[in-house]
C-alpha positions in Angstrom: -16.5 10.1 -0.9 -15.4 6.7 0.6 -16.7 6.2 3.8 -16.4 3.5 6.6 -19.3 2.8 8.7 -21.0 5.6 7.9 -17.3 8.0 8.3 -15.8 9.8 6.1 -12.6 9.1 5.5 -11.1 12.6 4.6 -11.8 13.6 8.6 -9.2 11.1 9.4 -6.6 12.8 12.1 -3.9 12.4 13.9 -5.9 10.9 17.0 -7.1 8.2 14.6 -3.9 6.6 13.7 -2.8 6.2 17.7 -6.3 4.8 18.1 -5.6 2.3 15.4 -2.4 1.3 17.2 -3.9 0.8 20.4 -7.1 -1.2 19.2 -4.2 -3.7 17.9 -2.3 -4.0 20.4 -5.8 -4.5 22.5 -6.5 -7.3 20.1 -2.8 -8.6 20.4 -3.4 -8.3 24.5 0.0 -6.0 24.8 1.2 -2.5 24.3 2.3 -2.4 20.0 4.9 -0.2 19.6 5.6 2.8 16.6 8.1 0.7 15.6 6.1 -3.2 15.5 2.5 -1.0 14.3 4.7 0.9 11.2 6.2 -3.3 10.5 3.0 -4.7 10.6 1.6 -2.1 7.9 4.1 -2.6 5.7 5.2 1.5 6.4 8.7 3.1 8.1 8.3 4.1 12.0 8.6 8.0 10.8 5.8 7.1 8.5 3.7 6.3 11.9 5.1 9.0 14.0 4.3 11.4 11.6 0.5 10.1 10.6 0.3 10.1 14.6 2.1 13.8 15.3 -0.6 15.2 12.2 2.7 16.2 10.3 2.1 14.0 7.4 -1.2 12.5 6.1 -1.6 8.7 5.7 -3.0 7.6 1.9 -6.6 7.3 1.3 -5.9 2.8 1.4 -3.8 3.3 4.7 -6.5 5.7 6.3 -9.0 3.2 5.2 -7.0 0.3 6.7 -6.6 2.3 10.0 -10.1 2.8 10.4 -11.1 -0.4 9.8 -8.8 -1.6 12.6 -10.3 1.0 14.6 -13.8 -0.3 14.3 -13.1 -4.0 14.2 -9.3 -4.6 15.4 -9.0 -8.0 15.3 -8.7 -7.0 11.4 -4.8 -6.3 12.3 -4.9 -10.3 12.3 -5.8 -9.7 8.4 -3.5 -7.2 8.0 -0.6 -9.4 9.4 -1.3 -12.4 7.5 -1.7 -10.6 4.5 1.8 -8.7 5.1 3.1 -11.3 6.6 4.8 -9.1 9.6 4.9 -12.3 11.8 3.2 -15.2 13.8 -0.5 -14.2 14.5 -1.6 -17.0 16.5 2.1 -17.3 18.4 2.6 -13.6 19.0 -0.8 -13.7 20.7 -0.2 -16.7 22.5 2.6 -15.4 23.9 1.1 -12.3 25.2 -2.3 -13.5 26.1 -3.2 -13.7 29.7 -5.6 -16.8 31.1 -8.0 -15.7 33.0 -9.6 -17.5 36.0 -11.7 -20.1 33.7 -8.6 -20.8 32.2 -9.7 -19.4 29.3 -7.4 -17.3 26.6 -8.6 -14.4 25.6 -10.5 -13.1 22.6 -10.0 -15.3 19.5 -8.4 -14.2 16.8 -10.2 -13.3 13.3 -8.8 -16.8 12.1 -6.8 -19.7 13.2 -3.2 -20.7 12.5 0.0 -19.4 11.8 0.6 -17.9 8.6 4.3 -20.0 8.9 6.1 -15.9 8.6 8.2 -17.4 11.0 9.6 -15.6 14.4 7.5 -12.7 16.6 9.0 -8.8 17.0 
């Protein structure tokens, strides 16, 4: 059975997919929606609320994807350039918040935009 560090990915639940959306939006320092998590996948909102409601099961690649965010989320970063949802480095930008040091936040898993154009 596939597994991902060490879990098996058939006792993925419902609790597992709203983790995943809240380790993104933790990487992407603001609150991700149904509606801007289901974009960045690739998948329809119902597809999300139902994955996170337990009414519907996401695909063996999807539960894979959503535990990988899970353990590592500044993966979503892969994810987005890959899907091309929209501007890694300027969507975080513009949410990031500078701390005292002046510093920026966590970096991202790479640099750059992936030139997808406009944020959510």
């Amino acid at each position: 059975m596939p597994t991902i560090n060490g879990k098996r990915i058939e006792e993925f639940t419902p609790l597992h997919a709203a983790r995943a959306r809240k380790a993104a939006g933790d990487w992407l320092c603001r609150k991700v929606t149904q509606t801007e998590f289901a974009k960045m996948l690739g998948y329809s909102r119902n597809s999300v609320v139902c994955w996170e409601n337990g009414d519907r099961n996401p695909d063996p690649g999807i539960k894979a994807l959503l535990m990988m965010v899970i353990e590592s989320p500044s993966f979503i970063g892969n994810v987005l350039k890959f899907t091309g949802g929209f501007d890694v480095q300027a969507t975080r930008d513009r949410h990031t918040v500078s701390d005292s040091s002046g510093g920026e936040g966590p970096e991202p898993g790479s640099s750059g935009s992936n030139g997808a154009g406009g944020g959510l």
